[in-house]
C-alpha positions in Angstrom: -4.9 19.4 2.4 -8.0 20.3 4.2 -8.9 23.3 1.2 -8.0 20.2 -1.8 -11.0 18.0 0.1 -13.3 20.6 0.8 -12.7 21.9 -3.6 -12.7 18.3 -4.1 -16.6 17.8 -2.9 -17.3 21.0 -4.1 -15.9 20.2 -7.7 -18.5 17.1 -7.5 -16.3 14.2 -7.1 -17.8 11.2 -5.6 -15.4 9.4 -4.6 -12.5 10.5 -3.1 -9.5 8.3 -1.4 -6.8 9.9 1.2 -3.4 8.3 1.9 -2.0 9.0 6.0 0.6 8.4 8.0 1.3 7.5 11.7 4.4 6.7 14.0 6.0 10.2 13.0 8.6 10.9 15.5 6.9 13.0 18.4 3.3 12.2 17.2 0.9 10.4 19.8 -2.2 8.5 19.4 -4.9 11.0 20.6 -3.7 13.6 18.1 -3.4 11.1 15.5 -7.3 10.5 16.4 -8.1 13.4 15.9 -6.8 13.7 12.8 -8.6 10.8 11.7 -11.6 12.6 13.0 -11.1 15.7 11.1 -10.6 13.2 7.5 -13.8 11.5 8.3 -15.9 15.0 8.8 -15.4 14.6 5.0 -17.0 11.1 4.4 -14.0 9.9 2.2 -14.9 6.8 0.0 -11.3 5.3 1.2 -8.0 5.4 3.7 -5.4 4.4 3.9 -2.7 4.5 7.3 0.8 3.7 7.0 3.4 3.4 9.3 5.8 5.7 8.9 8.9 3.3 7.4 12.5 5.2 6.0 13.8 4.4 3.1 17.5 4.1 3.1 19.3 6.8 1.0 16.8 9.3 1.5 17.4 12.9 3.4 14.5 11.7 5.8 17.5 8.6 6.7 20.1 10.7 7.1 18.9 12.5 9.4 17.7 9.8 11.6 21.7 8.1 11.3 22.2 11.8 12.5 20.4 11.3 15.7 18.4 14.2 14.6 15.1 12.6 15.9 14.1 8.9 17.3 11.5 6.7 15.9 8.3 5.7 17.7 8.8 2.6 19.8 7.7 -0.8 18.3 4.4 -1.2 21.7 3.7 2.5 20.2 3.3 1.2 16.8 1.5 -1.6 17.8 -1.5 0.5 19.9 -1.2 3.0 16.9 -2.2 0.3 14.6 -5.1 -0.9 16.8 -6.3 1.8 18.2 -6.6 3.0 14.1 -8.3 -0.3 13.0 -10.9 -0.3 16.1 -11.8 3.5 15.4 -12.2 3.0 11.5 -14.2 -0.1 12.4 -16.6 2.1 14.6 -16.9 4.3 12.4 -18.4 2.1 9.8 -15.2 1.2 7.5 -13.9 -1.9 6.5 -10.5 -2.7 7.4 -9.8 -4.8 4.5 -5.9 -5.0 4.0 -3.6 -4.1 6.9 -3.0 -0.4 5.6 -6.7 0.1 4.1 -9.8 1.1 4.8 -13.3 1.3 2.9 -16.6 3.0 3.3 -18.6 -0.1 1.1 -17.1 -3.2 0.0 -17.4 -1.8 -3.3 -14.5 1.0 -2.7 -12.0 -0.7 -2.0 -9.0 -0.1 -4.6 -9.0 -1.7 -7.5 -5.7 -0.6 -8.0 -4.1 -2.2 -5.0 -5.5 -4.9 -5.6 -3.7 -5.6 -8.9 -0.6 -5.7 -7.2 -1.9 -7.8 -4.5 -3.2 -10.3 -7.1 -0.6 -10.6 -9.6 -2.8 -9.0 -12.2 -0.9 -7.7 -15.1 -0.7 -3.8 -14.9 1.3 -0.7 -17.2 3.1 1.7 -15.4 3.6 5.3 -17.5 5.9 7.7 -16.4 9.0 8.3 -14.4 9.5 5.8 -11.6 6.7 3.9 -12.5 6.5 0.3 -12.8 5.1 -2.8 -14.6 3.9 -6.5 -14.0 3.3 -8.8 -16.8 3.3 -12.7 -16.0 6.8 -13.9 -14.1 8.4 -10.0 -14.9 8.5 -6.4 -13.2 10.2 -3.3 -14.8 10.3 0.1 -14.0 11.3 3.6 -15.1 14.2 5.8 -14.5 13.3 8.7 -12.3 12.1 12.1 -13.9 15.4 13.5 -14.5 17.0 10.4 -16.7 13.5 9.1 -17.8 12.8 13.3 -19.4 16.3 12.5 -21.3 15.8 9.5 -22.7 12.7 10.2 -24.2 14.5 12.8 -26.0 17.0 10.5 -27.2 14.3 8.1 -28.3 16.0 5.8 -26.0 13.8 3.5 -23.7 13.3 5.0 -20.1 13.2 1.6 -18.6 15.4 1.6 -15.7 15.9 -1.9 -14.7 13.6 -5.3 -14.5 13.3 -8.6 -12.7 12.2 -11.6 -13.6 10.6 -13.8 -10.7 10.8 -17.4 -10.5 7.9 -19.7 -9.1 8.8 -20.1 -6.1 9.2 -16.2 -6.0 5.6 -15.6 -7.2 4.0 -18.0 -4.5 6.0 -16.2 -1.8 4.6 -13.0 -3.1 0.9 -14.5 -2.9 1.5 -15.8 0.1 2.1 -12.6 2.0 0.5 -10.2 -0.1 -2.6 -12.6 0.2 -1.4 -12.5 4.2 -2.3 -8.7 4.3 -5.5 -9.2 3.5 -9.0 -9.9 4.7 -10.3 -12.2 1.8 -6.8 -14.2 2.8 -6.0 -17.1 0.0 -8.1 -19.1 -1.8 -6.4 -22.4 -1.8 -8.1 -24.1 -4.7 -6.9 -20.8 -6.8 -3.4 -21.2 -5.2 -2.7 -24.5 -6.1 -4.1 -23.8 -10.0 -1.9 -20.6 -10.3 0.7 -21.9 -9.0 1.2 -25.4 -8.8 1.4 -26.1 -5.3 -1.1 -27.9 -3.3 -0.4 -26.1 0.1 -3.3 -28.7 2.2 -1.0 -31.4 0.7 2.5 -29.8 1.6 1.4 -29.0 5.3 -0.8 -32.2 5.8 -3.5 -30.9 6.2 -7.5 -32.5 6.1 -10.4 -30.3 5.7 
């Protein structure tokens, strides 16, 4: 990782974004620090910190039914998340979604964002997915998605089509996870629902 960010500056890119994770099973806070530390020697453009979450189905939850390792406690995960948004903050990022972080207001990701606002988006690719309007589709994984190209078959894997009540829930709490938060007057246009109205509410 560290030799792909130092051949990354070196290559001239200019703007370069890194994806971490905390809560790993055994990891505490001040190495976790000083990991940050060591990114930010690199002046990335953007970060982003997840918790560590484990997908059902995966080897990663088997061996945790195992009892192969435990996960952090939930007051660990809670100082890790802190502790991260204070030292970003310090060090001059804004912590403008719960996972991300950006060097200018200008950086932060545009892509995110599209998910996070309901803006149409094509997904190419195996496993990759799609938004248009009320609908979301994705792809078969690599192995089925390389075989039905070759039978000229669509790769699509399966879709969903969300109701309204569904796509204000969605821009409720994707809206939530942000620090822009909702714009009400945009809300109630998009979505036909006058939240102020519903909860009583007199600005």
């Amino acid at each position: 990782s560290i030799a792909a960010l130092e051949n990354s500056r070196k290559a001239g890119f200019k703007n370069i974004g890194l994806d971490l994770i905390y809560g790993i099973p055994g990891q505490n806070i001040k190495h976790w620090l000083q990991d940050l530390q060591k990114m930010l020697s690199f002046e990335p453009e953007h970060i982003s910190c997840y918790e560590l979450t484990i997908e059902p189905g995966t080897p990663f939850h088997r061996l945790y039914k195992n009892g192969n390792f435990s996960m952090q406690k939930e007051d660990i995960l809670y100082k890790f998340f802190t502790e991260t948004s204070e030292f970003m903050e310090t060090s001059g990022y804004i912590h403008y979604e719960v996972s991300n972080f950006a060097k200018r207001i200008n950086l932060r990701s545009r892509h995110n964002q599209k998910y996070w606002n309901h803006t149409p988006y094509l997904g190419i690719g195996p496993s990759a997915h799609s938004f248009l309007h009320n609908r979301r589709w994705w792809n078969h994984p690599l192995d089925n998605y390389l075989r039905l190209l070759k039978e000229r078959t669509s790769p699509v894997c399966d879709t969903e089509t969300l109701n309204l009540k569904q796509l204000r829930n969605e821009a409720l709490y994707l809206g939530f996870r942000t620090r822009k938060g909702i714009d009400l007057k945009d809300f109630s246009f998009r979505y036909n629902y006058d939240l102020l109205k519903e909860k009583k509410i007199t600005l």
